[in-house]
VMD Tcl script that draws the C-alpha trace (Angstrom):
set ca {
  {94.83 -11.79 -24.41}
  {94.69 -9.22 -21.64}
  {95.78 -7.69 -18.31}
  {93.69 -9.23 -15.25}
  {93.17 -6.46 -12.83}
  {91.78 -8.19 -9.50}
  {89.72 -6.05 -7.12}
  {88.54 -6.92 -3.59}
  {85.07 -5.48 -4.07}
  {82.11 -5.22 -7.16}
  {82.30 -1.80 -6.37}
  {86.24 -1.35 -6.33}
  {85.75 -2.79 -9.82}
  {83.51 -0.86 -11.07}
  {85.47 2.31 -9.46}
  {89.15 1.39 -11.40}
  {87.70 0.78 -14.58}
  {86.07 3.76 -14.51}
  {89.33 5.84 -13.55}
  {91.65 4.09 -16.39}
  {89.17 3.40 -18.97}
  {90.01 5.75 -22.44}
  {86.27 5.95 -23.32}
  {83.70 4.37 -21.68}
  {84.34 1.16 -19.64}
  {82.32 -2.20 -20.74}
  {80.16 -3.44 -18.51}
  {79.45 -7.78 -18.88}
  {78.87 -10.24 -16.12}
  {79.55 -13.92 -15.87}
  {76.05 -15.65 -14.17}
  {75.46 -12.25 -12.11}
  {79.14 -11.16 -11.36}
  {80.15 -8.13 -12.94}
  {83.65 -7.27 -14.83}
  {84.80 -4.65 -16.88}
  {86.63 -3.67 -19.85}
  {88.76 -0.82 -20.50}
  {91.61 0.50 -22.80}
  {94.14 2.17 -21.11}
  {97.39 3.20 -22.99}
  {96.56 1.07 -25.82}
  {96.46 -1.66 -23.72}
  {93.38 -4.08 -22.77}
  {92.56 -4.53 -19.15}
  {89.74 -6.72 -17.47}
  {88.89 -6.06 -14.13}
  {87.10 -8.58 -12.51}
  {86.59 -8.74 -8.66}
  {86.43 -11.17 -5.84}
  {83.81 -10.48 -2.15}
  {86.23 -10.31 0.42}
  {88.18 -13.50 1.33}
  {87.01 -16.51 -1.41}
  {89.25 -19.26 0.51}
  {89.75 -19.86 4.31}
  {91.47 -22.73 6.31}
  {90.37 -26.14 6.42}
  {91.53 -29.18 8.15}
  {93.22 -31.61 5.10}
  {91.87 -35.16 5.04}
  {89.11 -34.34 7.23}
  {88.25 -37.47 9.35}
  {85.13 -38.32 11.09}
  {84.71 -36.91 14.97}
  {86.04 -34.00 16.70}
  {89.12 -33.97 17.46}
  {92.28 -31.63 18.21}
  {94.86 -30.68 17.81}
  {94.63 -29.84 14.05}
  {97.59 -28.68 12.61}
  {97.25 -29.84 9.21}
  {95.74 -27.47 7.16}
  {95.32 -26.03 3.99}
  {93.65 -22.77 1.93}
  {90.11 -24.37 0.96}
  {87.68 -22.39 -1.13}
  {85.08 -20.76 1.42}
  {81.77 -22.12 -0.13}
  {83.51 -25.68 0.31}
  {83.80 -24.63 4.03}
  {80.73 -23.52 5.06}
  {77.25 -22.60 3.41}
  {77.18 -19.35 4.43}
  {80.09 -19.18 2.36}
  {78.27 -20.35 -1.07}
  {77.40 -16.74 -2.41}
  {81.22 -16.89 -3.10}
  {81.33 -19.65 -5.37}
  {80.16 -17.59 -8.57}
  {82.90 -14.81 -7.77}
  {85.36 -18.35 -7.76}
  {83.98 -19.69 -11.03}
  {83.87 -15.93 -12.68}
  {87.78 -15.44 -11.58}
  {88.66 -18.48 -12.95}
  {87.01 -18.01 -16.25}
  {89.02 -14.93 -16.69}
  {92.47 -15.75 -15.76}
  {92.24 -18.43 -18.68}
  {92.46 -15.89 -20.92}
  {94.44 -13.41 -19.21}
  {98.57 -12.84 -19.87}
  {99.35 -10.98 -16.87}
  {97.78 -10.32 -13.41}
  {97.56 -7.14 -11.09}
  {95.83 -7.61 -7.59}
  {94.26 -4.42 -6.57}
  {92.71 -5.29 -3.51}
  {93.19 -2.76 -0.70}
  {96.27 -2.32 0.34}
  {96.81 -3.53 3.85}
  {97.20 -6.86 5.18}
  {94.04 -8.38 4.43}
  {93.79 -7.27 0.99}
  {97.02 -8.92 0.10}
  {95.94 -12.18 1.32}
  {92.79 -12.04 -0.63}
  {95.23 -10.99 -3.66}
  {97.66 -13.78 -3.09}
  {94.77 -16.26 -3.27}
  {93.25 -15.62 -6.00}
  {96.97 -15.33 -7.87}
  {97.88 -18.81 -6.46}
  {94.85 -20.75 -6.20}
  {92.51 -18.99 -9.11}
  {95.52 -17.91 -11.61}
  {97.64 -21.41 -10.72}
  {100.71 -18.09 -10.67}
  {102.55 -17.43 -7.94}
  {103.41 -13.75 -8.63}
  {101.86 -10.84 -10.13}
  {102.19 -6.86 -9.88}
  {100.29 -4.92 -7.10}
  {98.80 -1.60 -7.18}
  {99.06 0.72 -4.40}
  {96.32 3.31 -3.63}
  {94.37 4.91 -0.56}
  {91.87 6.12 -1.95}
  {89.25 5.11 -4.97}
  {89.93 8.72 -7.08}
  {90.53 8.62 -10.73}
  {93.80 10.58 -9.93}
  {95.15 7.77 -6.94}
  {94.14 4.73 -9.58}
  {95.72 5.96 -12.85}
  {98.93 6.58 -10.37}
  {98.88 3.28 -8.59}
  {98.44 1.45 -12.28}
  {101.27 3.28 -13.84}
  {103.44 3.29 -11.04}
  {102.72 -0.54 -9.86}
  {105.42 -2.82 -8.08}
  {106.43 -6.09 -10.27}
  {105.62 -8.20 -7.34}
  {103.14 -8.91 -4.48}
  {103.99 -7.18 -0.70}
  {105.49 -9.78 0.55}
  {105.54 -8.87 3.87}
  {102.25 -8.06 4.23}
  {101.16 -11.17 3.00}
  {103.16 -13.25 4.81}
  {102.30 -11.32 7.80}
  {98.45 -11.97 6.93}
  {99.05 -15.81 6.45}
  {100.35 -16.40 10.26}
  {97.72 -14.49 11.31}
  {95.21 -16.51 9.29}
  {97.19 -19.66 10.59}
  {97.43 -18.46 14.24}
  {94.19 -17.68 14.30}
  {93.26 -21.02 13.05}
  {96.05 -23.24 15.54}
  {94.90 -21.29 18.49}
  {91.28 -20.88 18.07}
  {90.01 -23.87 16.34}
  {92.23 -26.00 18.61}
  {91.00 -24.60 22.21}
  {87.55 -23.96 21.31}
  {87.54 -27.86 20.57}
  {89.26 -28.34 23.71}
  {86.34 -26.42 25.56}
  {83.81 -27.85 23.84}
  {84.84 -31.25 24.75}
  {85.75 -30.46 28.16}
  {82.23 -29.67 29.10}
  {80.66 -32.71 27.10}
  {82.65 -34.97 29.53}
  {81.28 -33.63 32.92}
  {77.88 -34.11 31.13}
  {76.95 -31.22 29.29}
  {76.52 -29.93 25.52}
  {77.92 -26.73 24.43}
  {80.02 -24.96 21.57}
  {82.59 -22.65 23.78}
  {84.76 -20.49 22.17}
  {88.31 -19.16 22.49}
  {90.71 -16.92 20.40}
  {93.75 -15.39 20.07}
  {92.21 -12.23 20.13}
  {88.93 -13.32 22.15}
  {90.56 -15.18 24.84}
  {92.94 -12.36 26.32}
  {90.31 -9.50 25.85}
  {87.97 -11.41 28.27}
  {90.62 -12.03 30.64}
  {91.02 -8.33 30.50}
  {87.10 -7.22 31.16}
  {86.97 -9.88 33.74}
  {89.92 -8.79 35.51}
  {88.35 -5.33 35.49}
  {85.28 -6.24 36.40}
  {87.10 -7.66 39.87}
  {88.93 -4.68 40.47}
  {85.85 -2.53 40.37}
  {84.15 -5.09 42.55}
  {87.01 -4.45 44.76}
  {86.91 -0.90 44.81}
  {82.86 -0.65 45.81}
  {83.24 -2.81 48.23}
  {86.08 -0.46 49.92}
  {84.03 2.09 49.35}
  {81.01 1.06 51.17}
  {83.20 -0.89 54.07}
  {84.15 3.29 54.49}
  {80.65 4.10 54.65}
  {79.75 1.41 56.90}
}
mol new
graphics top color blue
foreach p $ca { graphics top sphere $p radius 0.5 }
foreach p [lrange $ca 0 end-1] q [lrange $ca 1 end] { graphics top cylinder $p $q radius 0.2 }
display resetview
């Protein structure tokens, strides 16, 4: 049995096991994926690593058509999602061959909002727990990861992660929903076309065009002067 150490990155991986390994860390890979053993403190640690977000939102009980509003939805692994996605499915498989084995669990993702939803993830969904400890750092040195290891919180950031999950779900109820909206809007008066909005999309473009009509308004009050 071991510790679990779960990183964001391959290269954050590599990067931690190097800082707490006592000797040389082990390098071994599951079908291409790359994890790591160390010793640290007498203790055995495998750090294994995830590429970015392995699960995203999907609609549950997916029916036929296109339709909206969707508001019931779930955390789906991202290679069941979309193809692009299916690069992540070995990362998935790897993860879940080492939790079997593993008696504890430390996410080490980065430490801001995204990395703790990545964390919590892979803890729920990979692990089947639904807590684990969390190391802190800023930066990758050997001194900032022995420090965030030895000094890590018994429990996810909670409020980061909770924070990241409305975002995730905001993203998904406001998006999703209007750009469906859009897109069906223009089908009807006889067209075909994927529009887009976003919670983040929508109001920036209101911004620029707004903009763009007060500088409109502005050259033409400067050449009316001119006239």
């Amino acid at each position: 049995m071991y510790e679990l150490i779960i990183t964001e990155k391959p290269n954050a991986s590599k990067r931690i096991a190097e800082a707490l390994a006592e000797g040389k860390a082990i390098k071994e890979n599951i079908r291409g994926v790359p994890y790591y053993k160390v010793t640290h403190k007498g203790k055995d640690l495998v750090i294994g690593c995830a590429v970015g977000h392995l699960f995203g939102l999907a609609e549950k009980n997916k029916k036929p058509g296109f339709k909206y509003p969707i508001f019931d939805i779930e955390w789906t692994p991202s290679f069941e999602i979309s193809k692009q996605a299916d690069f992540s499915k070995k990362y998935y498989n790897a993860l879940k061959k080492l939790a079997k084995d593993a008696d504890s669990f430390t996410v080490a993702c980065d430490y801001d909002v995204e990395g703790e939803v990545i964390g919590l993830n892979v803890v729920r969904f990979i692990c089947n727990r639904n807590e684990a400890r969390r190391m802190k750092f800023s930066t990758l040195t050997k001194p900032d990861i022995i420090k965030a290891y030895d000094n890590a919180q018994s429990h996810l950031d909670w409020g980061q992660a909770e924070a990241g999950e409305t975002r995730h779900f905001l993203d998904y109820f406001y998006g999703i929903n209007l750009s469906r909206a859009l897109t069906s809007a223009i089908k009807t008066a006889g067209m075909f076309k994927i529009l887009s909005a976003g919670r983040v999309q929508a109001p920036a473009l209101k911004i620029v065009v707004d903009r763009e009509k007060e500088i409109g308004i502005q050259a033409s009050a400067v050449l009316a002067d001119r006239a």
